[in-house]
C-alpha positions as a Python dict, from the first residue, in 0.01 Angstrom:
ca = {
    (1, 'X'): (0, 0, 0),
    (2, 'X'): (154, 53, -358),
    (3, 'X'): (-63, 150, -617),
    (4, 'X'): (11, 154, -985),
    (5, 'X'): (-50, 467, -1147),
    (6, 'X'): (-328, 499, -1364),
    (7, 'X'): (-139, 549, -1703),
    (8, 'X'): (-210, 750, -2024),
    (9, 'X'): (-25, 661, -2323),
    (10, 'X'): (77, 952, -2532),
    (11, 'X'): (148, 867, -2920),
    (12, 'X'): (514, 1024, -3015),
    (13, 'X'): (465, 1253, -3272),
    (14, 'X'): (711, 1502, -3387),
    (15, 'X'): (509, 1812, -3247),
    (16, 'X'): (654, 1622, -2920),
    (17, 'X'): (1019, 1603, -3006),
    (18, 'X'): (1292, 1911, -3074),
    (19, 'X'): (1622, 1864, -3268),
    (20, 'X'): (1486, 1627, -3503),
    (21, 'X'): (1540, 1673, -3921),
    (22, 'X'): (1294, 1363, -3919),
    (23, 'X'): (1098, 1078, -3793),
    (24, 'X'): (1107, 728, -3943),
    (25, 'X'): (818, 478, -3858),
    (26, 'X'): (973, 163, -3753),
    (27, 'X'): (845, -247, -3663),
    (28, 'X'): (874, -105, -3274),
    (29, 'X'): (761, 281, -3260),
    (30, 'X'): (955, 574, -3419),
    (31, 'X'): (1308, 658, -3486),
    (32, 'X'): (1476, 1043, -3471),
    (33, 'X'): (1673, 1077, -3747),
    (34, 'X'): (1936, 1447, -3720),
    (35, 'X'): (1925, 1453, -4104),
    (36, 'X'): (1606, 1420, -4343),
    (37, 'X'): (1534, 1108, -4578),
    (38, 'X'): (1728, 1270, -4879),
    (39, 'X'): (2028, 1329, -4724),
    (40, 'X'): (2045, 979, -4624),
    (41, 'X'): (1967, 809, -4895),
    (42, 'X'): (2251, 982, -5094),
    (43, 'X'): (2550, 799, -4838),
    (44, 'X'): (2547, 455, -4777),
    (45, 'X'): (2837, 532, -4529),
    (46, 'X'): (2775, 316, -4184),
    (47, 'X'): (2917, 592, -3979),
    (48, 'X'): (2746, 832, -4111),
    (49, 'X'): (2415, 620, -4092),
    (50, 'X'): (2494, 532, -3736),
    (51, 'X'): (2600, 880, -3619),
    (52, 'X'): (2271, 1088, -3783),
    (53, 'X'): (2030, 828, -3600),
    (54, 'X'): (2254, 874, -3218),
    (55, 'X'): (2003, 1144, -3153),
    (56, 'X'): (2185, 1408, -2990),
    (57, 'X'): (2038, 1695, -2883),
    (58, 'X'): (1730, 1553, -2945),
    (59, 'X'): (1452, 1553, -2669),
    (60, 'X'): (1110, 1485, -2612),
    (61, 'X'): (940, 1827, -2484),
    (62, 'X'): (602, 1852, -2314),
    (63, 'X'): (419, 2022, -2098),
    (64, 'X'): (232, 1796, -1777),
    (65, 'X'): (107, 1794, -1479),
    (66, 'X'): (238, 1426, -1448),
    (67, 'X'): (425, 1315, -1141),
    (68, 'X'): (556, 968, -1299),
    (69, 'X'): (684, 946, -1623),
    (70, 'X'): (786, 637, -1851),
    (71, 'X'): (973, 566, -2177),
    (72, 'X'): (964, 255, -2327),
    (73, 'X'): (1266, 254, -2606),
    (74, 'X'): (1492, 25, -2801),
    (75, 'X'): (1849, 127, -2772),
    (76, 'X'): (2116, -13, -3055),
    (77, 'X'): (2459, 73, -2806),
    (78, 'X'): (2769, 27, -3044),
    (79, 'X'): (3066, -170, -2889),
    (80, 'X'): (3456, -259, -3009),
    (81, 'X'): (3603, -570, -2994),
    (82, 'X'): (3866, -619, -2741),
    (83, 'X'): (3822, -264, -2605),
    (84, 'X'): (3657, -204, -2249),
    (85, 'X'): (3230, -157, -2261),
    (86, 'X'): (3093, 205, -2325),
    (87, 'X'): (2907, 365, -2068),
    (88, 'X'): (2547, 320, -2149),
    (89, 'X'): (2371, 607, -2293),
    (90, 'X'): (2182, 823, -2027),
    (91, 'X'): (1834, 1059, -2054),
    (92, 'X'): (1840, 1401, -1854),
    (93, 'X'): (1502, 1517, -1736),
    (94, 'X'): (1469, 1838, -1708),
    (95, 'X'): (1178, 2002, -1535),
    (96, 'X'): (1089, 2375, -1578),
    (97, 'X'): (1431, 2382, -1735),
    (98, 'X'): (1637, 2210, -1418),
    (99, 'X'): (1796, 1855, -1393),
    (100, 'X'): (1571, 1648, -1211),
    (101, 'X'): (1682, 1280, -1292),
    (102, 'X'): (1899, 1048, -1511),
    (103, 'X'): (1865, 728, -1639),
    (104, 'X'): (1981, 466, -1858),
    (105, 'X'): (1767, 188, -2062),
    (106, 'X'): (1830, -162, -2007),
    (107, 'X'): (1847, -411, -2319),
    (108, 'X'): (1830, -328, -2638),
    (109, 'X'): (2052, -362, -2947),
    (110, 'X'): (2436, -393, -2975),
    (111, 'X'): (2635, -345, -3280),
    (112, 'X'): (2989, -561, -3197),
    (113, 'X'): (3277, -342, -3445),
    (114, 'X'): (3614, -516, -3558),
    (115, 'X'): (3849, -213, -3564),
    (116, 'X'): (4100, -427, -3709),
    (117, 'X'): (3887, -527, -3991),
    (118, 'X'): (3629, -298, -4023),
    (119, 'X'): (3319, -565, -3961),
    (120, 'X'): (3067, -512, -3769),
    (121, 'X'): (2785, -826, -3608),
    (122, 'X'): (2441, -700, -3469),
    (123, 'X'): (2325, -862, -3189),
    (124, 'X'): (1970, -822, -3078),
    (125, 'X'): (1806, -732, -2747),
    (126, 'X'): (1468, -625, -2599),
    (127, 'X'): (1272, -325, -2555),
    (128, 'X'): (1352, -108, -2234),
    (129, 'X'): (1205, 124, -2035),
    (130, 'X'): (1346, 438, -1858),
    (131, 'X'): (1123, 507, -1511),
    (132, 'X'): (1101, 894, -1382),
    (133, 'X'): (894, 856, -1033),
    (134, 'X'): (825, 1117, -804),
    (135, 'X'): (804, 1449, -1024),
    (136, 'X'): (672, 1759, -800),
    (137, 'X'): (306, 1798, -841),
    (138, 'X'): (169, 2034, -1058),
    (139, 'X'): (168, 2160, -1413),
    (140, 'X'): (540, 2168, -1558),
    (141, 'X'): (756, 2153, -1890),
    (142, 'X'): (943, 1837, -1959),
    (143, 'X'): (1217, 1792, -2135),
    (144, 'X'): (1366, 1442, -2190),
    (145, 'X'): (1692, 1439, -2347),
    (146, 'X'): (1822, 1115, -2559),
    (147, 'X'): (2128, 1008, -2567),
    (148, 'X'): (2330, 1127, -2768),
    (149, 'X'): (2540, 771, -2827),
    (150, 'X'): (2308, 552, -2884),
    (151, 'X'): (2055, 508, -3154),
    (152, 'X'): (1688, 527, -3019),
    (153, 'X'): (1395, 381, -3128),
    (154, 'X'): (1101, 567, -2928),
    (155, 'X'): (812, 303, -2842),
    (156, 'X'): (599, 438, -2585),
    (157, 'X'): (523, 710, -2362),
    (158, 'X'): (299, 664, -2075),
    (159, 'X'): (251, 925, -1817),
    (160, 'X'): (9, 938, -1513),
    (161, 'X'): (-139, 1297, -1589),
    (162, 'X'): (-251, 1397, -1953),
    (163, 'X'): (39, 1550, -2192),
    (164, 'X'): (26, 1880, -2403),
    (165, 'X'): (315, 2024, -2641),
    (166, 'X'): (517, 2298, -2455),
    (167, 'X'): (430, 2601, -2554),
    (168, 'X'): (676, 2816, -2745),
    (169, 'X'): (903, 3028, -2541),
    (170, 'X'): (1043, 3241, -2845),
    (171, 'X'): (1380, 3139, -2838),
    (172, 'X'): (1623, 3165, -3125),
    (173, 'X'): (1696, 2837, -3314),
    (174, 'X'): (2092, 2734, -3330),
    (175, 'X'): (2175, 2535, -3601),
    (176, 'X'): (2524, 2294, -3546),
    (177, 'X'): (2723, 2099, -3751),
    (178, 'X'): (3039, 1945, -3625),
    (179, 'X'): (3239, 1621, -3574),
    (180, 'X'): (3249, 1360, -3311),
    (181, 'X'): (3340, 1643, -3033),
    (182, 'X'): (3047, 1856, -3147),
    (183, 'X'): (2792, 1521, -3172),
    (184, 'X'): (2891, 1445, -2776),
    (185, 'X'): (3156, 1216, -2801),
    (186, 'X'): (3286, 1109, -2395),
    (187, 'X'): (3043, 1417, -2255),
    (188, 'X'): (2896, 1274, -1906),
    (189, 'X'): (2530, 1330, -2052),
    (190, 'X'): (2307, 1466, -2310),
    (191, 'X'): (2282, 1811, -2169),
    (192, 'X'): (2633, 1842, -2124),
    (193, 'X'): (2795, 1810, -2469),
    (194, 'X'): (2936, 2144, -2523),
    (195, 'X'): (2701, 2238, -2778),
    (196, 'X'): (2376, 2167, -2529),
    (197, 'X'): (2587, 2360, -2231),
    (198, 'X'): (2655, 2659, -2500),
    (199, 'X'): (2312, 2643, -2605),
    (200, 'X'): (2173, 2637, -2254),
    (201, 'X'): (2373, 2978, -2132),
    (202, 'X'): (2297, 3104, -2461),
    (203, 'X'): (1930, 3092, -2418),
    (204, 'X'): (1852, 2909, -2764),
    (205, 'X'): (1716, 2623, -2895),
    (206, 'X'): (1966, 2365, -3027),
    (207, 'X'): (1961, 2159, -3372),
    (208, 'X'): (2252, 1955, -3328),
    (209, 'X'): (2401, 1836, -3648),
    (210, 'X'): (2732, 1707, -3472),
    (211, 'X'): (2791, 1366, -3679),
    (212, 'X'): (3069, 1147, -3500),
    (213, 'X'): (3326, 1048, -3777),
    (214, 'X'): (3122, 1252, -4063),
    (215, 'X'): (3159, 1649, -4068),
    (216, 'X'): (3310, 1599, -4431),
    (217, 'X'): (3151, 1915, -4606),
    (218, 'X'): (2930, 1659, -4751),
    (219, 'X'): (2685, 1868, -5016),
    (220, 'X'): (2375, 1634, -4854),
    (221, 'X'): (2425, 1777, -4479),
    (222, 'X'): (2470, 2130, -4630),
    (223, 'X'): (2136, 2105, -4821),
    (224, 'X'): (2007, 1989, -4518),
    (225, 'X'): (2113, 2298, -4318),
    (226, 'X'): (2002, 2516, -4589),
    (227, 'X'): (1646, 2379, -4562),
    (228, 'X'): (1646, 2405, -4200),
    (229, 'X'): (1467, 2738, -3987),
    (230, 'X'): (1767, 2870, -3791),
    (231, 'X'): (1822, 3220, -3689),
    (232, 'X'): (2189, 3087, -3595),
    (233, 'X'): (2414, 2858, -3787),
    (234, 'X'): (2786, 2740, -3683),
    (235, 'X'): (3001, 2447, -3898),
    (236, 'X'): (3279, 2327, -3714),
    (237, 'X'): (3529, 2205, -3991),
    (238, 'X'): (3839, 1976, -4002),
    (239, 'X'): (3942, 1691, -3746),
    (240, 'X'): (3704, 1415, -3976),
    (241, 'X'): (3865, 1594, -4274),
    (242, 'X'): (4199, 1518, -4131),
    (243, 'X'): (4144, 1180, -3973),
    (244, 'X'): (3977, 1041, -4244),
    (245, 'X'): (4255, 1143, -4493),
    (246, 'X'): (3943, 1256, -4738),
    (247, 'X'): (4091, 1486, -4934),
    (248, 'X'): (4427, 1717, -5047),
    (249, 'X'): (4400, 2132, -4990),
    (250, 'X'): (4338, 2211, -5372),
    (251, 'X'): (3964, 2012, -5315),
    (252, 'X'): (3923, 2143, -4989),
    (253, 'X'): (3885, 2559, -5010),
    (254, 'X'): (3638, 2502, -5313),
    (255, 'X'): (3445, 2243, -5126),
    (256, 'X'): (3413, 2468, -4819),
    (257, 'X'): (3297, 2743, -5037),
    (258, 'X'): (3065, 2502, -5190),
    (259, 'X'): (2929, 2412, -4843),
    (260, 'X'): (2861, 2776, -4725),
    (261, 'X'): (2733, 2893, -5053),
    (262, 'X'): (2440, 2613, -5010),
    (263, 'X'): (2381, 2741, -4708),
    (264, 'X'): (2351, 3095, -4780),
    (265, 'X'): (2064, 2978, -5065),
    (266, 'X'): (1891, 2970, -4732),
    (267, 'X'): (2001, 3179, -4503),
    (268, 'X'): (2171, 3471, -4657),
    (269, 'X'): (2189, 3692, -4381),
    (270, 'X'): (2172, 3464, -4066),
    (271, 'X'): (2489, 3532, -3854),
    (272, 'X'): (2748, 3227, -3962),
    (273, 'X'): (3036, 3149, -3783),
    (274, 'X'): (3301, 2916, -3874),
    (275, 'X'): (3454, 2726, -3604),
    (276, 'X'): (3808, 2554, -3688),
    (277, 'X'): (3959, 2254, -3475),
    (278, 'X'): (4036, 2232, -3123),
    (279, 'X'): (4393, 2190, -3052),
    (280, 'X'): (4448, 1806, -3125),
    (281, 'X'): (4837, 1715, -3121),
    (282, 'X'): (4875, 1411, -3287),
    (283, 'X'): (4762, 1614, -3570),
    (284, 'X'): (4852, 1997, -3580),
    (285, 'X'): (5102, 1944, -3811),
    (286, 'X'): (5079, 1536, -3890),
    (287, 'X'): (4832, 1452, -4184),
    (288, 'X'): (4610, 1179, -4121),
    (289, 'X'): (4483, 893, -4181),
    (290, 'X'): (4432, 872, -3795),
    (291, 'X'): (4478, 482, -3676),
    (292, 'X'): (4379, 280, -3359),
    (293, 'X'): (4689, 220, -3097),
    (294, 'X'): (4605, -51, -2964),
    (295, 'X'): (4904, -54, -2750),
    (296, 'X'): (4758, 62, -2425),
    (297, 'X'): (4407, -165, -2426),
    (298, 'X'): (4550, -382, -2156),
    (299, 'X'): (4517, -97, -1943),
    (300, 'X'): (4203, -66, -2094),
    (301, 'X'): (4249, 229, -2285),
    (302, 'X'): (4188, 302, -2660),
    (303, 'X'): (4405, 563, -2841),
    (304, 'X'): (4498, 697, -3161),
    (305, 'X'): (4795, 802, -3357),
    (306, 'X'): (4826, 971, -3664),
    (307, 'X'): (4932, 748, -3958),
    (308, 'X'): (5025, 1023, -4180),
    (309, 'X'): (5348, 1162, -4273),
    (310, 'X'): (5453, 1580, -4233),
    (311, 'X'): (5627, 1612, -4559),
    (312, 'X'): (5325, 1516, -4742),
    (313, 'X'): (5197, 1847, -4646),
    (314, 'X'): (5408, 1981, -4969),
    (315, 'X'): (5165, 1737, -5163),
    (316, 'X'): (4877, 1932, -5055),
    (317, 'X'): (4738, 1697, -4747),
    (318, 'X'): (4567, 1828, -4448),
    (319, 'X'): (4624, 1918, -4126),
    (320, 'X'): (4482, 2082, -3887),
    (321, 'X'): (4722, 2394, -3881),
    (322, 'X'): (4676, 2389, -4263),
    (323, 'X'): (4327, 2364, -4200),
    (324, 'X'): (4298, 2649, -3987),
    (325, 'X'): (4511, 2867, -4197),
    (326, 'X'): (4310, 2829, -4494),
    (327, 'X'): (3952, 2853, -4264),
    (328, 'X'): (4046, 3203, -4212),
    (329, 'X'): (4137, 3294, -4520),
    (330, 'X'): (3848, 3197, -4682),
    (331, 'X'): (3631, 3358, -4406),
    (332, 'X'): (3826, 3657, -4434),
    (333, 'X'): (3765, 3680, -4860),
    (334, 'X'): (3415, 3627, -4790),
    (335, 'X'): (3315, 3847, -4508),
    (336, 'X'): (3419, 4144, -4749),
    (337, 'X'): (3065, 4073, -4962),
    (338, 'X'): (2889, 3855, -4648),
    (339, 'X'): (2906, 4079, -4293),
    (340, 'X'): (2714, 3797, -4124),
    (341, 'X'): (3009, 3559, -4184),
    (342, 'X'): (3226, 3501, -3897),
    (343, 'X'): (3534, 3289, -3796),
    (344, 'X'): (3692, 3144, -3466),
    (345, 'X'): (3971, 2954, -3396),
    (346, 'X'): (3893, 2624, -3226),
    (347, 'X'): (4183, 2670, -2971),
    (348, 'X'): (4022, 2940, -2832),
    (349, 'X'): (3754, 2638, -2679),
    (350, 'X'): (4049, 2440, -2614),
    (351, 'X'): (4398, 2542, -2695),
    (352, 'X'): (4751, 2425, -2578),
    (353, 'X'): (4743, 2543, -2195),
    (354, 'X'): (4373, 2320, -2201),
    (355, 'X'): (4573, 1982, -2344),
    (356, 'X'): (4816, 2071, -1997),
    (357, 'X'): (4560, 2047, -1739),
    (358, 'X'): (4275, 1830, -1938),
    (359, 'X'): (4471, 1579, -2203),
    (360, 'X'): (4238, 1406, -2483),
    (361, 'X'): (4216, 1096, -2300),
    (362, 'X'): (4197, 874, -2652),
    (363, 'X'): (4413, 1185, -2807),
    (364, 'X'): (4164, 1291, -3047),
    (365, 'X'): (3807, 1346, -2840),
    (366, 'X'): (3774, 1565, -2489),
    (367, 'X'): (3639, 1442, -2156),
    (368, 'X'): (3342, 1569, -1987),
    (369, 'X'): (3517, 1835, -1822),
    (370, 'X'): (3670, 1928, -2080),
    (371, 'X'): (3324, 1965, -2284),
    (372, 'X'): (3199, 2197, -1979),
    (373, 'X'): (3468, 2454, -2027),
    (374, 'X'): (3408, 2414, -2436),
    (375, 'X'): (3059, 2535, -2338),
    (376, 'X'): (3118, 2771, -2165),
    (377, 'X'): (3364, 2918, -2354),
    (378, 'X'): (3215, 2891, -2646),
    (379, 'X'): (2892, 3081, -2489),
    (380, 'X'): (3092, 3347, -2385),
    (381, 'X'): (3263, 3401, -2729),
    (382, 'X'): (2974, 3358, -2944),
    (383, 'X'): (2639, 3443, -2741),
    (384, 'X'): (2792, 3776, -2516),
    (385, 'X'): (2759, 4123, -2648),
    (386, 'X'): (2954, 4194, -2929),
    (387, 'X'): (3006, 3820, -3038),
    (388, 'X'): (2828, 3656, -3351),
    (389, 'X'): (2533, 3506, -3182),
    (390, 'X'): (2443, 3853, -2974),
    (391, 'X'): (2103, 3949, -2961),
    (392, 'X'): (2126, 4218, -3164),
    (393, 'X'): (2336, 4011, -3449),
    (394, 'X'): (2030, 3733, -3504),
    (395, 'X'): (1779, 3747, -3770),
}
């Protein structure tokens, strides 16, 4: 005969959750927020609202002797009009540091976007729960990972055995901040954005500041960096810059030097590596704006183009090859007086011989295999002897 377990309802507090900036009290429980109250209230940008509060990286991490575990959340899943539904958002347990389950929450919120005119219509939806049965007996660390596309409201957790913070393990801290690609965008699962898979082989702890649509050198997410405890810090800079049109070259150098110089108030010495684009045709050498094709969504596909033109370069627009050319520059002036300060080229994650084998399957954001072999590479070039993040290179 089934028996219920007898549950224990642990309050969510942020001594339970890692990868947070913050935690905002809400009518249902509490919402992770990836940048503090500050920041936010100096943007009243909806992407960048909606992308800070998709917590990824963020996980609930615990240490149990539990063998059934459940989440009760309210998911807001974002959807476009006339394009095919996105896969629901999914939460990797991890036990004693090893996949043991997924899961996806049923309900919740959706948030219906016009790409054509920009509007957006909320529609409402219950409270879910996420059910993790049949956990091996004895004491263990948890980790639940959110997803990292959907914005999470974090009701209750009920567990059959009584919950205690993890203890802490001593790892390094790595501090993110990146576009779309870097936030998750198309990876199968939480843990396997390429920042979590770097992060993982790296042996650190990951603060994921990877803000779909919103890695605009914005001074708000650098003094939010600079305020942050991070014995590792990487900025991935210049797809949004490009895509978004947001600015001409004579703003941008300053505004990068700007953005590191705030973060150097708090981190002088922390190794800092500057990460430049992955190879993205449409717009190596093709300014943006970048615009929805709609042409293929009978097949049910969603593309993009690049709206720009290539002899506006001489005007001083962006692109990524400009981009990348003035990244290394800049690094280069700087690392003479800063011998923490590093730079890579984003092609070296994913360059043209990558785009052969793995194409961007909306032309602008990488599949999940495609955000393995970021990972890995990435881990290779930045956490192996000798590269920025080595052992012997942290503070």
């Amino acid at each position: 005969m089934h028996t219920e377990p007898n549950w224990i309802t642990t309050p969510i507090t942020a001594g339970l959750l890692r990868g947070a900036l913050d935690l905002e009290r809400t009518e249902h429980g509490v919402r992770p927020h990836r940048l503090p109250a500050r920041a936010r209230a100096q943007c009243a940008d909806g992407q960048l609202a909606m992308a800070e509060a998709q917590p990824s990286g963020v996980r609930l991490v615990f240490r149990t002797g539990a063998t059934a575990i459940e989440l009760d959340a309210l998911r807001t899943k974002t959807a476009y009009q006339g394009a095919p539904p996105r896969p629901d958002g999914v939460y990797d347990l991890l036990v004693d540091g090893r996949l043991a389950g997924q899961r996806s929450v049923t309900g919740g919120n959706v948030l219906m976007v016009d790409m054509t005119t920009g509007s957006a219509e909320a529609r409402p939806g219950p409270v879910g729960t996420v059910r993790f049965p049949g956990l091996p007996e004895g004491v263990k660390d948890v980790e639940i990972w959110l997803p990292y596309n959907e914005t999470t409201e974090l009701v209750a957790l009920r567990t059959d055995a009584p919950v205690e913070p993890a203890p802490d393990r001593g790892r390094k801290v790595w501090l993110h901040h990146g576009s779309s690609i870097s936030h998750g965008s198309d990876a199968a699962s939480p843990t396997t954005t390429w920042p979590a898979l770097a992060a993982s082989l790296g042996g650190v702890e990951l603060i994921n500041l990877g803000l779909g649509g919103s890695a605009l050198l914005d001074p708000f997410t650098a003094r939010a960096m600079r305020d942050t405890s991070a014995d590792l810090i990487s900025v991935k800079i210049g797809i949004n810059l490009v895509n978004t049109d947001l600015m001409r070259l004579r703003a941008f150098t300053p505004a990068v030097h700007g953005f590191l110089d705030t973060i150097r108030e708090g981190h002088p010495t922390t190794p800092l590596l500057v990460v430049s684009s992955v190879l993205c045709p449409i717009h190596e050498d093709t300014p943006g704006p970048s615009a929805p094709d709609f042409s293929n969504l009978g097949e049910g596909r969603l593309q993009f183009k690049a709206a720009g033109d290539p002899a506006e370069r001489a005007g001083g627009k962006l692109t990524l090859n400009v981009i990348r050319d003035a990244l290394s520059g800049l690094v280069e002036q700087r690392s003479a007086d800063d011998p923490n300060l590093y730079y890579l080229d984003g092609r070296s994650l994913y360059g043209e011989k990558d785009f052969a084998e793995l194409p961007l399957p909306d032309r602008i954001h990488p599949d999940a295999a495609t955000h393995r072999r970021m990972g890995d590479r990435f881990a290779a070039l930045a956490f192996a002897p000798g590269g920025p993040f080595s052992a012997d290179r942290a503070s």
